[in-house]
N, C-alpha and C positions, 0 to 999 in steps of 0.2 A: 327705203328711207327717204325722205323731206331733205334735200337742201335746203338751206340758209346761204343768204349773201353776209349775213353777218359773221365777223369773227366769234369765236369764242373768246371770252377773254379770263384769263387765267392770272391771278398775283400773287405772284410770293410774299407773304407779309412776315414772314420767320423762318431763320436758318439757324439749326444749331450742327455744330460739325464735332463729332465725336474722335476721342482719340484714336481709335482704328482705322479713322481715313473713311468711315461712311458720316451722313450727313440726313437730320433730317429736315422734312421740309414743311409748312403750315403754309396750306393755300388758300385764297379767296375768291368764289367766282357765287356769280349770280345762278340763279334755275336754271334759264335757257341756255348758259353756258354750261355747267351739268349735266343737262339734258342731251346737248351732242355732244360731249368728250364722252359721255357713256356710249351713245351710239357710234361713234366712230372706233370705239375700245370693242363694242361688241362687234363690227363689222372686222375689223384688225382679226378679232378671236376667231370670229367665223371662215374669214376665208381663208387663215391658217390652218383651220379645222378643215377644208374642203381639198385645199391642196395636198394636205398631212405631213404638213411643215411646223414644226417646233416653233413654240413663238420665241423662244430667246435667241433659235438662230434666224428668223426673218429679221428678228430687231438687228444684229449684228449685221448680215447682209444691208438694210436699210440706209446703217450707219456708216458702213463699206464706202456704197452707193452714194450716199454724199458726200464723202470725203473723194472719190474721185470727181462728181462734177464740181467740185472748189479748185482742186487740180488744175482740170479740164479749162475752168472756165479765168482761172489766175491764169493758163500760157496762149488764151485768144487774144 
């Protein structure tokens, strides 16, 4: 896949939060921003797929993972 130096740019233009404590969301981005949240979704996918790691536990692992370097990087 193509890097970009560019960000993706993503906007939340609508939140509605339901009584259950979920929430949804109404996003706004351009093609090229599209274009690589998909690609970067499909690489997510695939090298879950290659590992044969569950993608909701990589996500949790991920989320782990940066809740330790805030830690880490709050007691430097």
């Amino acid at each position: 896949m193509q890097e970009s130096d560019e960000p993706a740019m993503l906007v939340i233009t609508d939140t509605v939060e339901h009584e259950d404590g979920s929430a949804t969301y109404t996003f706004d981005l351009d093609d090229a921003s599209s274009k690589k949240i998909t690609e970067l979704g499909l690489e997510f996918i695939l090298t879950c797929a290659a590992y044969r790691l569950d993608i909701h536990d990589a996500l949790t692992h991920l989320i782990e993972y940066g809740k330790s370097k805030e830690t880490d990087d709050d007691n430097s």
